[in-house]
Biotite code that builds the C-alpha atoms (Angstrom):
import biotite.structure as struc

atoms = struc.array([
    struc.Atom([79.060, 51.074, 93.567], chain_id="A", res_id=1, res_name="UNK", atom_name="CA", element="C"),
    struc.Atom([81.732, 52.717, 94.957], chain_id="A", res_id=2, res_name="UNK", atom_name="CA", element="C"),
    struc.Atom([81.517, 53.750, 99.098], chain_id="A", res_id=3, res_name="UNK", atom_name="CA", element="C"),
    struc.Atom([81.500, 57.444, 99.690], chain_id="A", res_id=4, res_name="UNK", atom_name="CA", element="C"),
    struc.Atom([84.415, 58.315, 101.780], chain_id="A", res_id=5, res_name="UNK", atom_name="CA", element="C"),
    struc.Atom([83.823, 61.805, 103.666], chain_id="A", res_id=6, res_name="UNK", atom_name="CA", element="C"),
    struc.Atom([87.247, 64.257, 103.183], chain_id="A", res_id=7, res_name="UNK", atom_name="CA", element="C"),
    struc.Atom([87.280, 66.856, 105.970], chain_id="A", res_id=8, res_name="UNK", atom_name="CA", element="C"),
    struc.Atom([89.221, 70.080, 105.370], chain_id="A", res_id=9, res_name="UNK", atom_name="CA", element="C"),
    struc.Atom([88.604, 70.943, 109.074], chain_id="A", res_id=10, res_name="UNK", atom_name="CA", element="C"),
    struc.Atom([89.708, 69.088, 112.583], chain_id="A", res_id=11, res_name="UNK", atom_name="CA", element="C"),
    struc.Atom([87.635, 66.133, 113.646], chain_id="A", res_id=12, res_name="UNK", atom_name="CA", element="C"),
    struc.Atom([87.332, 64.387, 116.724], chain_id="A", res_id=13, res_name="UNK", atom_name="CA", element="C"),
    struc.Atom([88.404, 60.293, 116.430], chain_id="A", res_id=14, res_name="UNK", atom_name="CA", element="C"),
    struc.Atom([85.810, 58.136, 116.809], chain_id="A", res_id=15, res_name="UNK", atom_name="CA", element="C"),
    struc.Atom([87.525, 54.908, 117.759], chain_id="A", res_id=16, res_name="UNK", atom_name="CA", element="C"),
    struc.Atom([86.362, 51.683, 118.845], chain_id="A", res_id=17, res_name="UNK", atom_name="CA", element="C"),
    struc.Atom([86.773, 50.410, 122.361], chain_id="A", res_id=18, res_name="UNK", atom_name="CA", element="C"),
    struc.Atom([87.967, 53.718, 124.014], chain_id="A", res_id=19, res_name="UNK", atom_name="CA", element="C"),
    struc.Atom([91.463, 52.482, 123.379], chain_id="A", res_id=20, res_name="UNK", atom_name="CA", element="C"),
    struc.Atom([94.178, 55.164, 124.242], chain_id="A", res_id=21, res_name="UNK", atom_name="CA", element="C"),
    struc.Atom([96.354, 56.074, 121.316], chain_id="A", res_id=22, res_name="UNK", atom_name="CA", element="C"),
    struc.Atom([100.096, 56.636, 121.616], chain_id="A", res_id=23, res_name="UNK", atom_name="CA", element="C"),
    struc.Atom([100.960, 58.175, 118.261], chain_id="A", res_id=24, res_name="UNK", atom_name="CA", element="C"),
    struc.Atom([99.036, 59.289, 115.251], chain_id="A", res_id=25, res_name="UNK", atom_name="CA", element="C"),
    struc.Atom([99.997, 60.391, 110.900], chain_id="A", res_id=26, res_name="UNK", atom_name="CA", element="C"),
    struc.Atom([97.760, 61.672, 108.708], chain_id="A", res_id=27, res_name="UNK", atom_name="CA", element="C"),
    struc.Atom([98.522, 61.218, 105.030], chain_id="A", res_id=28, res_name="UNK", atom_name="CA", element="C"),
    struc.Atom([97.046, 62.960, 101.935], chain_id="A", res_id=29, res_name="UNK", atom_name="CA", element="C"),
    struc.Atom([93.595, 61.066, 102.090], chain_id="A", res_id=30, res_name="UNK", atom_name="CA", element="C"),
    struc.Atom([93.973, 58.779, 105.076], chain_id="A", res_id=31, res_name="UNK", atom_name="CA", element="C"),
    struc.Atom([94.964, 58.597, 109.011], chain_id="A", res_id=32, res_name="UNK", atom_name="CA", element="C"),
    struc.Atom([96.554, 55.695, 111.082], chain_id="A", res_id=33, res_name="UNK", atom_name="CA", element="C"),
    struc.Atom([97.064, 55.509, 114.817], chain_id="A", res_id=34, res_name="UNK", atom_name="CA", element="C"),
    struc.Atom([99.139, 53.019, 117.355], chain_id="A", res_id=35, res_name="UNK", atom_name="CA", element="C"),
    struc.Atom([97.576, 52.097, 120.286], chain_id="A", res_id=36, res_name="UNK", atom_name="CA", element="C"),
    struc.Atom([99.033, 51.950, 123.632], chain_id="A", res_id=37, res_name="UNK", atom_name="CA", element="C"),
    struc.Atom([98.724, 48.479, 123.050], chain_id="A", res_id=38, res_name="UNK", atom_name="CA", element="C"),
    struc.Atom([100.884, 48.488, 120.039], chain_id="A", res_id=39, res_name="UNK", atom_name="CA", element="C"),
    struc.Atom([98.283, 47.679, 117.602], chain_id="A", res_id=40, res_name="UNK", atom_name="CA", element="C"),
    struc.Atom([97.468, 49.546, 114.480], chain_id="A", res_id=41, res_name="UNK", atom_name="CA", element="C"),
    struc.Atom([93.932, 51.286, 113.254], chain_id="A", res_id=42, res_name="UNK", atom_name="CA", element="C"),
    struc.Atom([93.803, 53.073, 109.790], chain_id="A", res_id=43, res_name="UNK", atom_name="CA", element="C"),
    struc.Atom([90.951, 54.130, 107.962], chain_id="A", res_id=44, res_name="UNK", atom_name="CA", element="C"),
    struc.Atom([90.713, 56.938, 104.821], chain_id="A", res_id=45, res_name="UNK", atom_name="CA", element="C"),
    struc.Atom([91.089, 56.316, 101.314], chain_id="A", res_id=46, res_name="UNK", atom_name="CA", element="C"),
    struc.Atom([92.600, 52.800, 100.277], chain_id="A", res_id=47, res_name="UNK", atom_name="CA", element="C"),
    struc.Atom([92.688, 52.658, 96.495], chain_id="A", res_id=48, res_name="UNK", atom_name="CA", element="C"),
    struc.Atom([97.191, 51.855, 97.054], chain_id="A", res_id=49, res_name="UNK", atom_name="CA", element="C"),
    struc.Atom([96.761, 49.487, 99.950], chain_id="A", res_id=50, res_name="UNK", atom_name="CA", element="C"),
    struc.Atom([97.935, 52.080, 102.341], chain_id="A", res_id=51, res_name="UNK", atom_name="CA", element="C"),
    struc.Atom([95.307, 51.511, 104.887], chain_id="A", res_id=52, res_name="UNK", atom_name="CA", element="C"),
    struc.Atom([97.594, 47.749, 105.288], chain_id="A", res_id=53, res_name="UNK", atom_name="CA", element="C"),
    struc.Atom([94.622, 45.522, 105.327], chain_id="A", res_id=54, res_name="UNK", atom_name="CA", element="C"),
    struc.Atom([95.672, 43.726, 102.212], chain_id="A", res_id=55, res_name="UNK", atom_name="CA", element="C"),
    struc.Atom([93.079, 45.120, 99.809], chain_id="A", res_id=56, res_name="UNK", atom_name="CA", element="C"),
    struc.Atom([92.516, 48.741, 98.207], chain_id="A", res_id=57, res_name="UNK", atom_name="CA", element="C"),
    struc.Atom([89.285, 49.491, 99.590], chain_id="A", res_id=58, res_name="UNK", atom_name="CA", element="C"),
    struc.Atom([88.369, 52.571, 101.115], chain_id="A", res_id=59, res_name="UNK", atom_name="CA", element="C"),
    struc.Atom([86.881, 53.123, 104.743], chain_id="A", res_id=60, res_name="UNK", atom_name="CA", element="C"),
    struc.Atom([85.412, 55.836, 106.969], chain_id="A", res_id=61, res_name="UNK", atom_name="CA", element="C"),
    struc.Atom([85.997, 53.651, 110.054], chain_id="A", res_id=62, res_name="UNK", atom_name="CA", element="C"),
    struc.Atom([89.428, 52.646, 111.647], chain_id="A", res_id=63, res_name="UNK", atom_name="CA", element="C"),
    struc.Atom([89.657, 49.514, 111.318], chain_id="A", res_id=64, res_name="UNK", atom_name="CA", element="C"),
    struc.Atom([92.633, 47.258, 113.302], chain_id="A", res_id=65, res_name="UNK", atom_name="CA", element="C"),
    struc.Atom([95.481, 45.832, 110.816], chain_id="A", res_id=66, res_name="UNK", atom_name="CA", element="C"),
    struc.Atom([95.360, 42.409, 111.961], chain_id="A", res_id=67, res_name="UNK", atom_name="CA", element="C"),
    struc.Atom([97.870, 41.062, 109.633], chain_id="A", res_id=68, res_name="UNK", atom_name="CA", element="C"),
    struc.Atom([100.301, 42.808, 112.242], chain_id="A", res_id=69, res_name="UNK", atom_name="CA", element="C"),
    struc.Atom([98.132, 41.341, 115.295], chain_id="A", res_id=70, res_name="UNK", atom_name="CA", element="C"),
    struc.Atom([98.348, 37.422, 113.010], chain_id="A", res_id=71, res_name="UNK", atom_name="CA", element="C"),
    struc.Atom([102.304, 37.743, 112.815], chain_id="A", res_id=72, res_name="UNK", atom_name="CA", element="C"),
    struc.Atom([102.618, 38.904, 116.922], chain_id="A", res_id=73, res_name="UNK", atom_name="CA", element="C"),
    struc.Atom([104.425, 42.531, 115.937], chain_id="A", res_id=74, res_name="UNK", atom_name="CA", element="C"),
    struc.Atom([103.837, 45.181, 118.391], chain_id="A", res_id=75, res_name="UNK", atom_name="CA", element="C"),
    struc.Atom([103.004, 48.704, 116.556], chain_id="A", res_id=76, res_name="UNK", atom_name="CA", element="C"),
    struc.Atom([105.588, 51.420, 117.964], chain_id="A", res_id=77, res_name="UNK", atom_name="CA", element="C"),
    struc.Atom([105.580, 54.164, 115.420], chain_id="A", res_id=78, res_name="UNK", atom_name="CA", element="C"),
    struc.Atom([103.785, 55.381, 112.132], chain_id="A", res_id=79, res_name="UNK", atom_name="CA", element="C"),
    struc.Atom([104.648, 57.830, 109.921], chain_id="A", res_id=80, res_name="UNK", atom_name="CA", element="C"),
    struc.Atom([101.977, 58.549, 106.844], chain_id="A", res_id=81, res_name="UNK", atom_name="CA", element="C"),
    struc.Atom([103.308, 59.500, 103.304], chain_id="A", res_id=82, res_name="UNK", atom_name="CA", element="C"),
    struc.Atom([100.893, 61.405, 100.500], chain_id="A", res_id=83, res_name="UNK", atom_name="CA", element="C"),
    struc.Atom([99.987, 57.745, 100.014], chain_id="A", res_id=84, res_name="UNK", atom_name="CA", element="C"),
    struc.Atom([102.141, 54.924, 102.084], chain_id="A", res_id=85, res_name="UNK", atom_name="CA", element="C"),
    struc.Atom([101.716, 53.794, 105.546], chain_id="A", res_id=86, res_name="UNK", atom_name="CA", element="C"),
    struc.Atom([105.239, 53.275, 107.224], chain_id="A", res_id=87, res_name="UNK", atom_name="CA", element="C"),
    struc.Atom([105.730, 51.396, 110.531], chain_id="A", res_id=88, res_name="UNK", atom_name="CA", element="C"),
    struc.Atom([107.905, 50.462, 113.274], chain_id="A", res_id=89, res_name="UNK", atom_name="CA", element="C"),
    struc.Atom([107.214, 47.295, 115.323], chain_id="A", res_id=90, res_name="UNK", atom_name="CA", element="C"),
    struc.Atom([108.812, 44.978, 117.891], chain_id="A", res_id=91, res_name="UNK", atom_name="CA", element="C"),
    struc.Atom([108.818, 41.813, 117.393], chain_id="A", res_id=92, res_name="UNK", atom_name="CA", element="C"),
])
């Protein structure tokens, strides 16, 4: 079956992995993505466009790190959320 995905109509602390230390964060219609100090990227929400960037539509209620970005050696230094995109700018 499908995975529930919560949807909060009310502020919410993160829960991310690692204690990393975010830099920058964008919240689109159904999903959130941060950059890390560290110029990595963590998105979690609903999927179903490939928004969430890890090269499948599925949904998820943890952030999870886009390691296509981490595979290809980009560095993470903004991200702006649409209703249902994920844009990016990295260093390379």
């Amino acid at each position: 079956g499908a995975a529930f995905i919560s949807i909060q109509a009310f502020p919410a602390l993160l829960d991310l992995p690692q204690d990393l230390e975010v830099s920058a964060v964008s919240c689109g219609s159904r999903h959130t993505a941060v950059v890390t100090r560290g110029g990595e990227l963590y998105t979690w929400g609903w999927g179903k466009y490939g928004q969430l960037g890890h090269g499948d539509n599925a949904s998820s209620d943890q952030a999870r790190r886009v390691e296509h970005l981490v595979a290809q050696g980009l560095r993470v230094e903004e991200v702006v959320c649409g209703p249902w995109t994920t844009y990016i700018r990295v260093l390379e």
